[in-house]
N, C-alpha and C positions, 0 to 999 in steps of 0.2 A: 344185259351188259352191252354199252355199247363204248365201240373204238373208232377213233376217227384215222381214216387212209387215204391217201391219194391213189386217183385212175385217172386213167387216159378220156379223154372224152371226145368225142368222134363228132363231128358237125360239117355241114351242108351251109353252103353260103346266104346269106341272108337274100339275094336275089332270087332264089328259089323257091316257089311260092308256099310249098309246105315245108316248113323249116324245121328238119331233123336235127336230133341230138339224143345220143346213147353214149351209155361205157361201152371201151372194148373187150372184148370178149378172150381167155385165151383158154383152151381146152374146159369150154362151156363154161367157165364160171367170169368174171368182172376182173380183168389183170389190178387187183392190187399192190400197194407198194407202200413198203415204211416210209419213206420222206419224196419230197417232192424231187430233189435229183434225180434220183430213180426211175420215177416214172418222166421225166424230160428224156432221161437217157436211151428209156425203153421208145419214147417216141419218136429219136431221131434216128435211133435203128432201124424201128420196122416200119415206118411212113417219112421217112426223111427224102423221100424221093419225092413226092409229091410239091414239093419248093420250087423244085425247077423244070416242072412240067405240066406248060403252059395250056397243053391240051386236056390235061386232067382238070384244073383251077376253070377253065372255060365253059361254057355251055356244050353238052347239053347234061356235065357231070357237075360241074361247082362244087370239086372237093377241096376243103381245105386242113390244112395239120390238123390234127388230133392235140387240143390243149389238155395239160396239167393241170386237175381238180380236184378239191377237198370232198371226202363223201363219207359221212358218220354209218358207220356197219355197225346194227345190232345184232345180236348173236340171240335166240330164243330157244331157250331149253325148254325139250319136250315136257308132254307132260307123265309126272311120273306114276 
């Protein structure tokens, strides 16, 4: 069965030469979210600092927001 949900996606600026990209994480699992508001919302709460700090955005971290992404979740049931 699968369902499609929006998460946060975490990425490193393209000047960086290995160029990271993950979901975020919250108490181990992928913070999913029924709609895309939600997850903007969650992103301007808990990384919305990141906007206006120039030393983060810079080398030698090049963090930038965490965008809002579509990601299809299959659910597999064991076997029985």
């Amino acid at each position: 069965m699968t369902h499609s949900y929006w998460a946060a996606q975490w990425r490193y600026s393209k000047r960086r030469p290995e160029r990271a990209e993950h979901l975020v994480h919250q108490d181990c699992l992928p913070a999913l979210f029924r709609t895309r508001r939600e997850a903007r919302e969650y992103i301007n709460e808990k990384y919305g600092y990141i906007r206006t700090r120039k030393d983060l955005r810079a080398e030698p971290h090049f963090w930038r927001m965490p965008r809002a992404v579509r990601v299809s979740v299959t659910w597999n049931k064991g076997d029985e």
